[in-house]
C-alpha positions as CSV (number, residue, x, y, z in Angstrom):
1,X,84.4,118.0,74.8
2,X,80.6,117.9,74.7
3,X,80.4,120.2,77.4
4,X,82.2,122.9,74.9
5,X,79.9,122.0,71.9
6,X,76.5,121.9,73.7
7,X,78.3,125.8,74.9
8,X,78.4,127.1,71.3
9,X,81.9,126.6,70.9
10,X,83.5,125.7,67.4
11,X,85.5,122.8,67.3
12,X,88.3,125.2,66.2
13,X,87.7,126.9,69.9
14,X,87.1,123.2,71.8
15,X,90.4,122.5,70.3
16,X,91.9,125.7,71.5
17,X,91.2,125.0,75.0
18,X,92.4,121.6,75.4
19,X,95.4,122.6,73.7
20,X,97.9,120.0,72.8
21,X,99.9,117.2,74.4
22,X,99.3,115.4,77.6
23,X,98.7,118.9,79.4
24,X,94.9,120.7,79.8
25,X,95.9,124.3,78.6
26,X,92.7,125.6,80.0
27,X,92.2,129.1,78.1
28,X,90.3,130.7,81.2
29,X,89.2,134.1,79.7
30,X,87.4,131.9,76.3
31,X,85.7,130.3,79.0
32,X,84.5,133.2,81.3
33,X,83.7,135.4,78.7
34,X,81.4,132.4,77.1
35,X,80.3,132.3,80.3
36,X,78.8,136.0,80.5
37,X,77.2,135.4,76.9
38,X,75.6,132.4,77.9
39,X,74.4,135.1,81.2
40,X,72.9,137.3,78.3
41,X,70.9,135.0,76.5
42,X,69.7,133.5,79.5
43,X,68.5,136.9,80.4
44,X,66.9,137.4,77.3
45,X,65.1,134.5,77.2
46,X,63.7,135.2,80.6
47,X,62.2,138.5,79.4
48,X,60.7,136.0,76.3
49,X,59.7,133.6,78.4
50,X,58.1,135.7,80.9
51,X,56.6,138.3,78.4
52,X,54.6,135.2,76.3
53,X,53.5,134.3,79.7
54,X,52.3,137.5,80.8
55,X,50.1,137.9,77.5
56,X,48.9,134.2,77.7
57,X,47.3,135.0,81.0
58,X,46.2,139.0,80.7
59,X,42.8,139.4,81.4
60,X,41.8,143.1,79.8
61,X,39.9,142.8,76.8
62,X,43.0,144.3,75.2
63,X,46.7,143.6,75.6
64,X,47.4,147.3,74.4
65,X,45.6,148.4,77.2
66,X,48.6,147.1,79.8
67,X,51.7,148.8,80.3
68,X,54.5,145.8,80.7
69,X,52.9,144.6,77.3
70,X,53.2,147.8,75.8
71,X,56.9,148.0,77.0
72,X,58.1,144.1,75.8
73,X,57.0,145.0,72.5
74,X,58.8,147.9,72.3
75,X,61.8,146.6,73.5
76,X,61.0,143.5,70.8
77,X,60.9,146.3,68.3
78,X,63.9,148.1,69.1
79,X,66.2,144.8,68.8
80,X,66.1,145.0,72.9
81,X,65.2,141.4,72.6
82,X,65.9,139.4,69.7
83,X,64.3,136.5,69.3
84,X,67.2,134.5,68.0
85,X,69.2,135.2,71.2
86,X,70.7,131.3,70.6
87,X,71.7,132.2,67.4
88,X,74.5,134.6,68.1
């Protein structure tokens, strides 16, 4: 199931869902709850993405001067936003 590995499910989970013999035993909740941390990282990166793009294009002669960039980093520096977000 490449749809399951390219996910972050194990093989051990992948195997889990299909389940055995000629039936799909579909574990639903695996799947949704997958589903809402793939939400978070997605999220996360966002706030990455966004923030890098924010200070690539600040103008001030300073980036400590500006509030949002003030804020990113803190919430960098709290673990608010982790940079290995894929890496779970």
């Amino acid at each position: 199931m490449a749809l399951g590995r390219v996910s972050g499910f194990s093989l051990e989970e992948i195997a889990g869902i299909l389940g055995s013999g000629k039936t799909l035993d579909v574990d639903r909740d695996l799947l949704l709850n997958k589903a809402s941390e793939l939400d978070e990282t997605i999220q996360k990166l966002v706030a990455i993405r966004d923030g890098l793009q924010h200070a690539a294009t600040y103008t001030a002669p300073s980036h400590l001067e500006c509030p949002r960039f003030r804020r990113l980093m803190n919430l960098a520096a709290t673990g608010a936003i982790k940079g290995n977000t894929l890496h779970k």
